[in-house]
Every structure is written in structure tokens, then in C-alpha cells.
C-alpha positions as CSV (number, residue, x, y, z in Angstrom):
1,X,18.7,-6.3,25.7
2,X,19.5,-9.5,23.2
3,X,23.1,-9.6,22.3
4,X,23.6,-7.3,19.8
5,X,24.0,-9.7,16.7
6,X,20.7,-11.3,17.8
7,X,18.4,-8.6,18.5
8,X,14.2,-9.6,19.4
9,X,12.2,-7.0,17.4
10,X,8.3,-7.2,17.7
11,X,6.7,-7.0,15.0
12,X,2.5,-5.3,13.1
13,X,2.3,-5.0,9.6
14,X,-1.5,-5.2,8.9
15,X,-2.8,-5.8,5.0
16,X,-0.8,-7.1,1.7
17,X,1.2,-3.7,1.4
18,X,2.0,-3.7,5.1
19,X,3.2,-7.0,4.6
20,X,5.7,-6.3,1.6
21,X,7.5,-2.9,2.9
22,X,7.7,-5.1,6.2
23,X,9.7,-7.8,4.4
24,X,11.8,-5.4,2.8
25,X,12.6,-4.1,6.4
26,X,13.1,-7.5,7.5
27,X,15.8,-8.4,5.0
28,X,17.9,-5.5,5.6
29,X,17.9,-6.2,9.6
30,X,18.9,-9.7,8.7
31,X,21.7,-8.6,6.9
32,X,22.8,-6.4,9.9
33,X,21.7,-9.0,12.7
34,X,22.1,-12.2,11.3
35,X,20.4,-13.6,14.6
36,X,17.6,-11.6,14.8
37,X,14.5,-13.1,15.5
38,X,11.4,-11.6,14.5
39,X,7.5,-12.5,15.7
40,X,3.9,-10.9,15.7
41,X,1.3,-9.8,13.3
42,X,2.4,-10.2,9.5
43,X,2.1,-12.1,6.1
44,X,3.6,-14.5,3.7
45,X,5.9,-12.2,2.5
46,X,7.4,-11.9,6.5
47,X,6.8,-15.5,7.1
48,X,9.4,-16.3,4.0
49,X,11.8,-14.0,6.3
50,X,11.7,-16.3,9.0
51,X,8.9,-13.9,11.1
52,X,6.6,-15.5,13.5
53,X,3.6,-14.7,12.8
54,X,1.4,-15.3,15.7
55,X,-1.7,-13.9,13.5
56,X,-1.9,-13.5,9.9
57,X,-1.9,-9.3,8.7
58,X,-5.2,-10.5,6.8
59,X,-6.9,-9.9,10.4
60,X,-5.9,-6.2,10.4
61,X,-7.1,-5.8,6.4
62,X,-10.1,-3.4,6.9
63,X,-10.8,0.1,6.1
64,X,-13.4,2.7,6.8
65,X,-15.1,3.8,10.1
66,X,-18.0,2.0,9.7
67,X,-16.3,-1.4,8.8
68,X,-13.7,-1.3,11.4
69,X,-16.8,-1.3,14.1
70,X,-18.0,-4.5,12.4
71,X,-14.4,-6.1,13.6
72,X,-13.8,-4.1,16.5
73,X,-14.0,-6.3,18.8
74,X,-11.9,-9.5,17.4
75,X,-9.4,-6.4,16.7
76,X,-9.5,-4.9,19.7
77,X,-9.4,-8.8,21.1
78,X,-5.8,-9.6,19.4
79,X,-4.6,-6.2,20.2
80,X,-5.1,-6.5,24.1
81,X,-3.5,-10.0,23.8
82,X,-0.2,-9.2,21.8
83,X,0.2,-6.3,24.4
84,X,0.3,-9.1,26.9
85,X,2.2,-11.2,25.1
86,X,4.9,-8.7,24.7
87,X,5.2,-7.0,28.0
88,X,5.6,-10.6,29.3
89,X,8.1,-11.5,27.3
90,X,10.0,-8.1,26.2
91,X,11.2,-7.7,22.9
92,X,14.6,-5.3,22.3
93,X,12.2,-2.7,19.9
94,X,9.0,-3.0,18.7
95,X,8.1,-1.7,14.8
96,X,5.0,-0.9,14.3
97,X,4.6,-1.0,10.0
98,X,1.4,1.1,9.1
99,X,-1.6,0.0,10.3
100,X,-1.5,3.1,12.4
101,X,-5.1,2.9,14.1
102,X,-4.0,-0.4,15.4
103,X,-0.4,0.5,16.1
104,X,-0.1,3.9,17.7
105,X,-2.5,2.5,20.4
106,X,-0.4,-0.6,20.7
107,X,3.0,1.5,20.7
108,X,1.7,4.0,23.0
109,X,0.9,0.9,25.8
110,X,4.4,-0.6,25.3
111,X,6.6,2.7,25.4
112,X,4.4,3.4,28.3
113,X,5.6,0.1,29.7
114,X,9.7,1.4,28.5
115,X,9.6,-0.5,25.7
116,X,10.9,0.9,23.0
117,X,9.0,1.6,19.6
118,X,9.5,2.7,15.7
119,X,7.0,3.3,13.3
120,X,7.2,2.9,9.9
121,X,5.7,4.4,7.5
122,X,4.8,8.0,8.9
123,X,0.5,8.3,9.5
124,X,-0.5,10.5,6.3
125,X,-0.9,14.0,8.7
126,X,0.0,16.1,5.9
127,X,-2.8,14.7,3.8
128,X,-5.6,14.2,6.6
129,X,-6.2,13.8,10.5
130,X,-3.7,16.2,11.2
131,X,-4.7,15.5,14.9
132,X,-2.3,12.4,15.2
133,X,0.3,14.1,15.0
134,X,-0.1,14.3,19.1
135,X,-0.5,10.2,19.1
136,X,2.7,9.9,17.4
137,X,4.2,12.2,20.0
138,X,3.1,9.4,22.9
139,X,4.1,6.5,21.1
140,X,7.1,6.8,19.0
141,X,10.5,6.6,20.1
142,X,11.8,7.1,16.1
143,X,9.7,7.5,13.0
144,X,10.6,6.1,9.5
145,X,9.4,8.0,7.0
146,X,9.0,7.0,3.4
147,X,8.2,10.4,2.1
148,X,11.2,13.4,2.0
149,X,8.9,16.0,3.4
150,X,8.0,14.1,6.5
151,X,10.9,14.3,9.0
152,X,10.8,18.2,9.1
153,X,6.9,18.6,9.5
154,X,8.1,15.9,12.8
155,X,10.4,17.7,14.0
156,X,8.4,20.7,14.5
157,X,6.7,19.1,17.3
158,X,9.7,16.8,18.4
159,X,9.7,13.5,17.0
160,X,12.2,11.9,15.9
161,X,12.3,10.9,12.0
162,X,14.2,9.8,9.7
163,X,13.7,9.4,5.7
164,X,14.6,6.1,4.4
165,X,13.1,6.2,0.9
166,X,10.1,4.3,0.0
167,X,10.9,0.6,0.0
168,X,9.2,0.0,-3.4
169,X,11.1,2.5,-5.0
170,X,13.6,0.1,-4.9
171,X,12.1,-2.9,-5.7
172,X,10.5,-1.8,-8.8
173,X,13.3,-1.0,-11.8
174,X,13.5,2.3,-13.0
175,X,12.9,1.2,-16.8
176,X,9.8,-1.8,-16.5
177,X,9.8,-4.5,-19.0
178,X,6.5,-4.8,-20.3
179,X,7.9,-7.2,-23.2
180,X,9.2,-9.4,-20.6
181,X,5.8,-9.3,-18.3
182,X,3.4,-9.5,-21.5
183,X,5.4,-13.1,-22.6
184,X,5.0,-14.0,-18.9
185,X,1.4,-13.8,-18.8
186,X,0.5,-15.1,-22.3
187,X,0.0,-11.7,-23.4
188,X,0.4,-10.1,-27.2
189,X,3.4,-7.8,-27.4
190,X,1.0,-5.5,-29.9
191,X,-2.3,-5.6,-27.8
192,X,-3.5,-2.7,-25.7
193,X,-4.0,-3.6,-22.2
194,X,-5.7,-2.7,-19.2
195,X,-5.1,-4.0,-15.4
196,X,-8.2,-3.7,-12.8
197,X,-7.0,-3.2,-9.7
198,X,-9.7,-3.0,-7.0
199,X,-8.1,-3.0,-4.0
200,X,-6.4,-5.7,-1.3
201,X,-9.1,-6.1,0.9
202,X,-12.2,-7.7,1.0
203,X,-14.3,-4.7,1.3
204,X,-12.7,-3.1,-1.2
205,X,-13.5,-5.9,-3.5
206,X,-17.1,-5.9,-2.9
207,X,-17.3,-2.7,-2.8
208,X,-15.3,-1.1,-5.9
209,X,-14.7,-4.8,-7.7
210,X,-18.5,-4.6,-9.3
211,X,-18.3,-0.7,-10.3
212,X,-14.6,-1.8,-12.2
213,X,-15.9,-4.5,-13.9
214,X,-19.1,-2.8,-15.2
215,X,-16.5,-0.2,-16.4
216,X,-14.7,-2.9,-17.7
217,X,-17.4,-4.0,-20.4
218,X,-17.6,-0.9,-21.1
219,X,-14.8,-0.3,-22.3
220,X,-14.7,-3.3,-23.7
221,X,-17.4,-2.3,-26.1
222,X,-15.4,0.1,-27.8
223,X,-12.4,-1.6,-28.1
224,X,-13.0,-5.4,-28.5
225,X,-9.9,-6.3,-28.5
226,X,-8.7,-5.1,-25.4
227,X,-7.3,-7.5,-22.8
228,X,-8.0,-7.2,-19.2
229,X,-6.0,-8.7,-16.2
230,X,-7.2,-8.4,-12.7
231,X,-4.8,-9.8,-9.9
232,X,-6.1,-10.9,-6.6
233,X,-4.8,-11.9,-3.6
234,X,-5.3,-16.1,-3.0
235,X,-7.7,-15.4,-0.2
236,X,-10.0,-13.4,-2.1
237,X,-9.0,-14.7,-5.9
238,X,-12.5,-17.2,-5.4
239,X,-14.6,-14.3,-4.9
240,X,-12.9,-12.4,-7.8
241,X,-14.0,-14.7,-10.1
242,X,-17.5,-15.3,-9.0
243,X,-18.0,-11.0,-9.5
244,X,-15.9,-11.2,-13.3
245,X,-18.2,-14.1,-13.7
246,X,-21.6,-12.2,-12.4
247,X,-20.6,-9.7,-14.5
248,X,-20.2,-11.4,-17.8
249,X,-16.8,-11.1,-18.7
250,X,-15.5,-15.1,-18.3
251,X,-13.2,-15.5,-20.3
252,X,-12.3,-11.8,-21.2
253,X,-10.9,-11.0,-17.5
254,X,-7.2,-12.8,-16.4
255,X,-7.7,-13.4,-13.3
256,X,-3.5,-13.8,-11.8
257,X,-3.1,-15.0,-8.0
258,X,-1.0,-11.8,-6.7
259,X,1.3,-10.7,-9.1
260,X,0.5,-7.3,-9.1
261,X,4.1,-5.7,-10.1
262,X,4.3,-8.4,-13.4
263,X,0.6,-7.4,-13.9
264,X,1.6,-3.4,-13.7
265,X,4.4,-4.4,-15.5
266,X,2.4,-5.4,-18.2
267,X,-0.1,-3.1,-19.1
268,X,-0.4,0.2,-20.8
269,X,-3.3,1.7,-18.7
270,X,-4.4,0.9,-15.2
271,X,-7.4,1.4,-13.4
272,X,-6.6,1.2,-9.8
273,X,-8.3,1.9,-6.2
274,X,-6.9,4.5,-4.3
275,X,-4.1,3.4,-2.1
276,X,-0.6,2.0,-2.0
277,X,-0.7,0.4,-5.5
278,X,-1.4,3.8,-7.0
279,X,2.2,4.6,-5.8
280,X,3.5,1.0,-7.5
281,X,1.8,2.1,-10.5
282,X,3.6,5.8,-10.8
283,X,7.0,3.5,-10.1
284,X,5.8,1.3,-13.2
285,X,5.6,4.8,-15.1
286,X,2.2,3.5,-15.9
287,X,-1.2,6.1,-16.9
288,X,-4.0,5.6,-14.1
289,X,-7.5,6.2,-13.6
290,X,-7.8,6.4,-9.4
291,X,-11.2,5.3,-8.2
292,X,-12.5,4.3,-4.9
293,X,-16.2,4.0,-2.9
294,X,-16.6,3.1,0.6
295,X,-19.7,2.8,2.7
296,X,-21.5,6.2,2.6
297,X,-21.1,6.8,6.3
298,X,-17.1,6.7,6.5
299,X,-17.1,8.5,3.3
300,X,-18.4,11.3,5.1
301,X,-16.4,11.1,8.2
302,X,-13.0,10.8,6.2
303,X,-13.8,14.0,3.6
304,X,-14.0,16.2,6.8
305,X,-10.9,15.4,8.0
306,X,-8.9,15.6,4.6
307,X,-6.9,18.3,3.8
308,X,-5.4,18.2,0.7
309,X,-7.6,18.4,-3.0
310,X,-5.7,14.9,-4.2
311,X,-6.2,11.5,-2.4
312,X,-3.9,9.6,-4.3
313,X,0.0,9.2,-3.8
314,X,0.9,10.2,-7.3
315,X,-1.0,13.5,-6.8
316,X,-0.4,14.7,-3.3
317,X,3.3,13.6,-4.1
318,X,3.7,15.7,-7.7
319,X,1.1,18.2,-5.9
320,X,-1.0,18.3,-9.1
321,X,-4.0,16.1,-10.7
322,X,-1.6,14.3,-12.9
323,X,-4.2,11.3,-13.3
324,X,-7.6,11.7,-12.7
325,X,-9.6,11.0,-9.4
326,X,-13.1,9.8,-9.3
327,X,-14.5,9.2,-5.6
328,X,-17.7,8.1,-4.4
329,X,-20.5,8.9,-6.3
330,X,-18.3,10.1,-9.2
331,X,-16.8,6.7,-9.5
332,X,-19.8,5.4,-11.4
333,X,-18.9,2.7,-14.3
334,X,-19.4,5.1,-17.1
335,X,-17.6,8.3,-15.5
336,X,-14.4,5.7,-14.9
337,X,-14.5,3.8,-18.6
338,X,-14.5,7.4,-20.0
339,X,-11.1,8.4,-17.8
340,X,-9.5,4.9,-18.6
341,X,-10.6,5.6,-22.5
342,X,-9.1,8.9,-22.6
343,X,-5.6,7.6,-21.7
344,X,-6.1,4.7,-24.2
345,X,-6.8,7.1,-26.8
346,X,-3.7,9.2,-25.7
347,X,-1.9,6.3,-26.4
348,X,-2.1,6.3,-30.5
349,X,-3.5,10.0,-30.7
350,X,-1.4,11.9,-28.2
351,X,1.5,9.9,-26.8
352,X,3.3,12.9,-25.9
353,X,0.9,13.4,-22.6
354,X,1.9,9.9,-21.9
355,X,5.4,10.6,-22.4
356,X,5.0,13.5,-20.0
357,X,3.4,11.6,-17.3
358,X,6.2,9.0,-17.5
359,X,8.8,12.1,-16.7
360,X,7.1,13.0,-13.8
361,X,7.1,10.1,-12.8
362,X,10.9,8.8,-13.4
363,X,11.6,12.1,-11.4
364,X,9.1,11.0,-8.4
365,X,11.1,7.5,-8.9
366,X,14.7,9.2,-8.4
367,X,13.2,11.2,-5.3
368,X,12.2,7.9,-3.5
369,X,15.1,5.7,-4.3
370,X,17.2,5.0,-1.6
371,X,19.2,2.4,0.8
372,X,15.8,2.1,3.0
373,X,17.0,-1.2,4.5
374,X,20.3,-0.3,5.6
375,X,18.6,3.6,6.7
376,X,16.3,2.1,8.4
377,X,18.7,-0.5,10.3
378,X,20.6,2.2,11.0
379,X,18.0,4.0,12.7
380,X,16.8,1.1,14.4
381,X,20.5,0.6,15.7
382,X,20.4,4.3,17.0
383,X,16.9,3.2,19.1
384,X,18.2,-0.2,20.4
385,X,21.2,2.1,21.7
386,X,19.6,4.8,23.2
């Protein structure tokens, strides 16, 4: 093993989300290890922590059955050489961040091999594939889970967890400033507005971005005077703006490179893709409408294997529809401009549901704010001992 104040920790995060809660892991093992060195998969936001990225996390951003087999092989490809990589030149721990269909597989090969392995972020087995739970059991050394529920449904088949809060929890203040965000993005303090949020990933974009945007005009039609922001991600903030623009709404969309917290910051209402930002939106205490459509096949293959009636966070967490859900076929553009109109009428005409939904959320806030840097350090400590 490295000395102990310079510690080699391996490194996946896969996607933009991946990439952030990584980050946040990163600076709290700085601040333990001031020497640590850190190298991998990961993104910009791992990279400005001094990680070595030896592929970008965009490589590992796809989802659904049918659209990982279109980059099976190149993924399969980077995964069979980072294993070689690593068992050729140990690192002290490997942390697997998400990504679990890349990482269990990855973390199963190295423990194998006596290297040891976290993951972080525990695999969603109360909400679907409950069958990975026996994956996990091969490849984990130590799970850090994000949810408070999690460790005990682990420890029932004897893995080792431990809850460290949800990173974002942190990051996001109790009490946004939408004032603040509004006169940061050119916005009116008065006007009502909406944020499109279609998802992180390429194939999200093409395939949700065109039903939010015809949603978008929509809505639009009834209330003119609506504003509209959409942030994108650089990579994919060209091809953002050639769908506002083949949709006819140049010039009435804000298109913002990243800035998705200033941008859920700023509005009132959200229309959002299922996923990780639905959680950053319940943190903002903003009202959502949850949409999401994936290519027919996968659809299929991932509604067997659910097990819960919610799919996202905010739901399955508060264990109630709190904001509505329209999937697949009921995602259509007029089915999701009604749900986002509903809550912008609930705004003037019935802000004491909004009100409501804020308290549940504030409460889900309080439940998921913790130390997670220096819990998970301390975890990770506990590994590199054992």
C-alpha cells in the first residue's frame, strides 16, 4: 500500500452526474490525503480535482438495453483495458461511482485479483433488478450509500454499507435564491418560468429533447409570456440548438452551457427527464413534471424488472406521486404541457399545493444532508485498513 498520506485510489464515474458526486468524493479525500493521487474514467468536474482521466465519463453516457449494444463493444473495449491497466499497476482501493453495469463487472475482476473495491452510490435494488443484489455480493468490499434505507436492506445479505448522505444535498442550499439566479441569467424577477431539462445524454436528447420542446410551444401558446431555459451540456449544446431551432422556438428557448443548479435555481416549474436531476430539482424545492421515452425495446425489458409504481427519486423517496410521471407513450407533448400547466396554474390559483410540495421536500432535504465527504473518507479509511 501507498503511504498513508498519499494513498492511489482508481477511479469510474460514467455520465455528468457520475462525474459531479465523484468530485464531491474527491475533495473530501483530498482533504484527508493531501497526496492522494487519483486516475481513471471521469469528467471535468474530477479533472479540476487533479484526477487523471485516462478516458473522458462521456464514453460511459448511454442508457437503455438496446443502446448499450450499439456501444458494446468500444465499452467492453476500454473496460478490458483499464482492468489491465490496473492489475499492472495496483492501485491502494478502487471506487467504482455508479455506472454499475460497467462497474460491478470491473470490481468483481479486481477484488478477484485482491484488490480492493467501494462502490458508490448503491445500484437502485429496491426500485428494480433486485437480482444484483448477488453482484454486489462478489464485488464490493464496502458500499456507500446515498439513500438511509440502503445499508440495512445490505446487510441482510452481508455487505458492507455505510450511509453518507447524498452529496448534492449538500451542495444545493436549503433556501435557493431564485432572485439571485434570475439576475444571473438576464431573467425578470416577475416572469413565470419554465426549465426543460431533457436529460445528460445524447440519447436522451434525441430522444425526449423533440417531445419537450413540442410541449414547450405548447405551453407557450397559452402563456406568451413565459420564458424558457434549457441547459445543455457543451458536447451536446450544438445539437440543442439545432432541435429548439427545428422546432421553432429561436429566440424563445435560453439555451445555458451546463448550469443546471443556477438554471433550477431560477425557475418556478421544471419539466425534467427521469433521473438524477429530478433529485436536484426536489433539493431546489422546485414543482416538476417527470417525463422520459426510450427506444421501445428497452422500455419493455426495464418495466418487467421494476418494482416499485414511481420511477423518479422524489417519489420512490417520499413513497407517493408527489409530481406527476409520464412514461413512454404517455409522455406525448400534449399529455406533458397539461402536467407542466397545471402546476403553473397552482402557482397564482392554488399556491398552497406548492407550498406543500416545498415541505416535503425541505424534509427529504434535512433527511439527506450530511458530512458525505468526510463519511465516505472515513469508510474508505476503514477499507484501505482492512
Amino acid at each position: 500500500m501507498s503511504q498513508a498520506a498519499s494513498p492511489r485510489v482508481a477511479m469510474v464515474a460514467g455520465e455528468a452526474s457520475g462525474d459531479l458526486l465523484a468530485s464531491l468524493l474527491l475533495g473530501g479525500m483530498r482533504q484527508r490525503w493531501p497526496g492522494l493521487s487519483s486516475l481513471g474514467i471521469g469528467g471535468p468536474r474530477m479533472v479540476a480535482q487533479g484526477f487523471a482521466a485516462w478516458w473522458p465519463s462521456d464514453k460511459l453516457a448511454v442508457r437503455g438495453y438496446v443502446e448499450v449494444l450499439r456501444h458494446y463493444r468500444e465499452i467492453v473495449g476500454i473496460r478490458q483495458q483499464l482492468k489491465a491497466r490496473l492489475l499492472a499497476d495496483r492501485p491502494d482501493v478502487f471506487i467504482g461511482v455508479d455506472a454499475p453495469d460497467f462497474n460491478l463487472d470491473l470490481e468483481a475482476a479486481l477484488r478477484a485479483q485482491s484488490v480492493r473495491t467501494v462502490h458508490f452510490v448503491c445500484p437502485s435494488i429496491w426500485a428494480w433488478r433486485a437480482e444484483r443484489i448477488e453482484k454486489i455480493q462478489r464485488s464490493c468490499d464496502h458500499v456507500l450509500c446515498i439513500f438511509p434505507f440502503e445499508p440495512a436492506l445490505l446487510a441482510q445479505r452481508g455487505i458492507a454499507a455505510t450511509y453518507v448522505g447524498h452529496p448534492l444535498a449538500q451542495v444545493i442550499p436549503l433556501e435557493p435564491d431564485r432572485l439571485a439566479a434570475r439576475q444571473a441569467l438576464g431573467l425578470s424577477p416577475e416572469a413565470k418560468v419554465l426549465a426543460l431539462l431533457p436529460g445528460s445524454r445524447a440519447s436522451e436528447v434525441q430522444s425526449i429533447g423533440p417531445r419537450f420542446l413540442q410541449a414547450a410551444r405548447l405551453l407557450l401558446a397559452r402563456h406568451p409570456s413565459l420564458q424558457l431555459l434549457l441547459p445543455a451540456l457543451p458536447a451536446l449544446q450544438g445539437d440543442v440548438e439545432r432541435k429548439v431551432h427545428a422546432a421553432g422556438l429561436a429566440g424563445r428557448v435560453q439555451v445555458t452551457a451546463g448550469q443546471s443548479h443556477l438554471v433550477l435555481a431560477a425557475c418556478d416549474v421544471t419539466l425534467i427527464a427521469s433521473g438524477t436531476a429530478t433529485l436536484e430539482a426536489a433539493l431546489f424545492k422546485r414543482p416538476m413534471v417527470i417525463g422520459y421515452h426510450m427506444n421501445w425495446l428497452s422500455w419493455q425489458i426495464m418495466r418487467r424488472k421494476k418494482l416499485q409504481p414511481w420511477v423518479g427519486l422524489p417519489n420512490i423517496l417520499c413513497q407517493d406521486f408527489v409530481v406527476p410521471e409520464l412514461l413512454q407513450d404517455a409522455a406525448s407533448p400534449e399529455a406533458l404541457a397539461d402536467a407542466v400547466d397545471d402546476w403553473l396554474q397552482a402557482l397564482t390559483h392554488a399556491p398552497e399545493r406548492v407550498r406543500t410540495l416545498e415541505a416535503r421536500f425541505t424534509a427529504l432535504h434535512h433527511e439527506l444532508k450530511r458530512d458525505t465527504a468526510q463519511l465516505a473518507s472515513d469508510a474508505i479509511e476503514q477499507v484501505l485498513q482492512g
